[in-house]
N, C-alpha and C positions, 0 to 999 in steps of 0.2 A: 205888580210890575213883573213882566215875562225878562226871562235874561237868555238869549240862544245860547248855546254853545255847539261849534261847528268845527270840524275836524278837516286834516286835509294830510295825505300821504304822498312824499317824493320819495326817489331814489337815484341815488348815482352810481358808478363805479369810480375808483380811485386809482391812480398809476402807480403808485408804490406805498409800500408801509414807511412813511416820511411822516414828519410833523408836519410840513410845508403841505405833501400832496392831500394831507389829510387835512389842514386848513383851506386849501385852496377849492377841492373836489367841496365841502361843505358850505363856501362861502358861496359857489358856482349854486348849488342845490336850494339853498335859502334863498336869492335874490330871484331864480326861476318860478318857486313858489310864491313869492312875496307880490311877484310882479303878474303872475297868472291870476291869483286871486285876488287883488287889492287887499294884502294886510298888512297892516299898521303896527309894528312889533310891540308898541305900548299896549294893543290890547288882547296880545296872546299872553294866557296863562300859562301853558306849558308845553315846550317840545319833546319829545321823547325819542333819543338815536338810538339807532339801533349798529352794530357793524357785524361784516365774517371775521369770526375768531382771528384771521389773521391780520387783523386791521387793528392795532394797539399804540403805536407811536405816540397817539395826541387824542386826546379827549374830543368829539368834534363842538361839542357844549363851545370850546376856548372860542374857534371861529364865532359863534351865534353871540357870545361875548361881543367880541370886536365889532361886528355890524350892529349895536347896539339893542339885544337884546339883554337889558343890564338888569331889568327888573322882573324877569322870566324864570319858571322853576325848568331846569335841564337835568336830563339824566342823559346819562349816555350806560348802555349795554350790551352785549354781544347777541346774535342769532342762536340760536338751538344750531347745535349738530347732532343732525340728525344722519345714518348711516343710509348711504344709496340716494340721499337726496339731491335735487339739483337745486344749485345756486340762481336761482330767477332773476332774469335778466341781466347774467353777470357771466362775464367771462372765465373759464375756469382758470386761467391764470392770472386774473385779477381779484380785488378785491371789492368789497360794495358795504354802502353804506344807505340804513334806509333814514327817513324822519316821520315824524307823526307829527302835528302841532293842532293845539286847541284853539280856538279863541271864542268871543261873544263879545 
């Protein structure tokens, strides 16, 4: 028995370092990938966020919670800063938030 496993990368930006905008910008992020690809939250194994260091308020795992991914390994972690680098496709007075998710 063959079992895929199959990746997929979004990103957002976020309007402030809020619990809320940080729930809200997440939950926007997950439902544009869900609905882009056809996936089923039951059968992704794991998302991995990433944020810019200045994005700390709120976990964004909690949102991915809430839209029912209950049974899902989540991490949530900061970007490298790295000196002189630009923030991709992010506004330099904003924040960004990226995700990874597995599934098969």
């Amino acid at each position: 028995m063959t079992i895929a496993c199959r990746g997929v990368r979004g990103a957002i930006t976020c309007t402030s370092n809020t619990r809320e905008a940080i729930i809200e910008a997440t939950t926007t992020l997950l439902q544009a990938v869900i609905t882009a690809n056809g996936i089923v939250p039951a059968d992704v194994a794991s998302i991995w966020f990433t944020t810019t260091t200045d994005l700390y308020a709120e976990f964004p795992a909690v949102a991915a919670r809430k839209i029912g991914f209950t049974d899902t390994a989540l991490m949530n972690a900061h970007e490298m800063t790295v000196p002189g680098a630009l923030l991709m496709g992010m506004d330099m007075r904003g924040v960004g938030e990226r995700s990874i998710k597995f599934w098969g």
